[in-house]
C-alpha positions as CSV (number, residue, x, y, z in Angstrom):
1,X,-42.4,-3.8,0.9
2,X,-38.8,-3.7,0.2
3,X,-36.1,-6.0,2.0
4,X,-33.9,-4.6,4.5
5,X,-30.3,-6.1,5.2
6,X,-29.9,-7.2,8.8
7,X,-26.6,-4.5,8.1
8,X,-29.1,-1.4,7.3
9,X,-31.1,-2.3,10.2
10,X,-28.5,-0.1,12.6
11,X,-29.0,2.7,10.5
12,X,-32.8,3.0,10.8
13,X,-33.7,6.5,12.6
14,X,-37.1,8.4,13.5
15,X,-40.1,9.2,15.6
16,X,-37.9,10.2,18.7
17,X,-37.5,13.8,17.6
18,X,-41.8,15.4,17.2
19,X,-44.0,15.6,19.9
20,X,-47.2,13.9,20.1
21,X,-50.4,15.8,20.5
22,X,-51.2,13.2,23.5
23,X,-48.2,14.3,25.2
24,X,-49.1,18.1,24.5
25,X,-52.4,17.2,26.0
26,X,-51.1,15.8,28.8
27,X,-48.7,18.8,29.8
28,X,-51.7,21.0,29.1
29,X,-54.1,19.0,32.0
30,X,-51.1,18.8,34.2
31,X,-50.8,22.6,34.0
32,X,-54.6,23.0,34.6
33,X,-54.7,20.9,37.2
34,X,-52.0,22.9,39.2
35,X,-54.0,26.4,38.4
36,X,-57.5,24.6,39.5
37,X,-55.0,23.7,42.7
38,X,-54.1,27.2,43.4
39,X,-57.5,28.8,42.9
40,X,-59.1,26.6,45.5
41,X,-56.6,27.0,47.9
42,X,-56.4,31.0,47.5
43,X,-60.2,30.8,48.0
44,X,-59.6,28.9,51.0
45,X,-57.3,31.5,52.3
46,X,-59.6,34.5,51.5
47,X,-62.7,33.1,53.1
48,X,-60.3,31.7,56.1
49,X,-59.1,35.7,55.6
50,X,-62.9,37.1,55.5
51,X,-64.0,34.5,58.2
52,X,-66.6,32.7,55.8
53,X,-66.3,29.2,56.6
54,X,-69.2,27.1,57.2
55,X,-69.6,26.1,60.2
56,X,-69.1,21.7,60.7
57,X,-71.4,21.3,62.8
């Protein structure tokens, strides 16, 4: 490994610029968990619509 002057070391650049595929991944399970979100609460509204609901008792 070469030697580095502690003058050089200001100069080092990199790995702030890609994207990670853990940081796609996690956009990708935020996005699914907001359309999982909506689909329960749209079926919630339609059988709340249909009148469908289980009864709590």
């Amino acid at each position: 490994m070469k030697k580095i002057n502690i003058d050089k070391l200001d100069c080092i650049t990199g790995g702030g610029d890609t994207v990670s595929g853990t940081v796609i991944k996690a956009f990708i399970d935020v996005i699914e968990l907001f359309v999982d979100a909506g689909r329960g609460v749209g079926s919630a509204i339609r059988r709340i619509a249909e009148g469908n609901i289980c009864p709590l008792k």
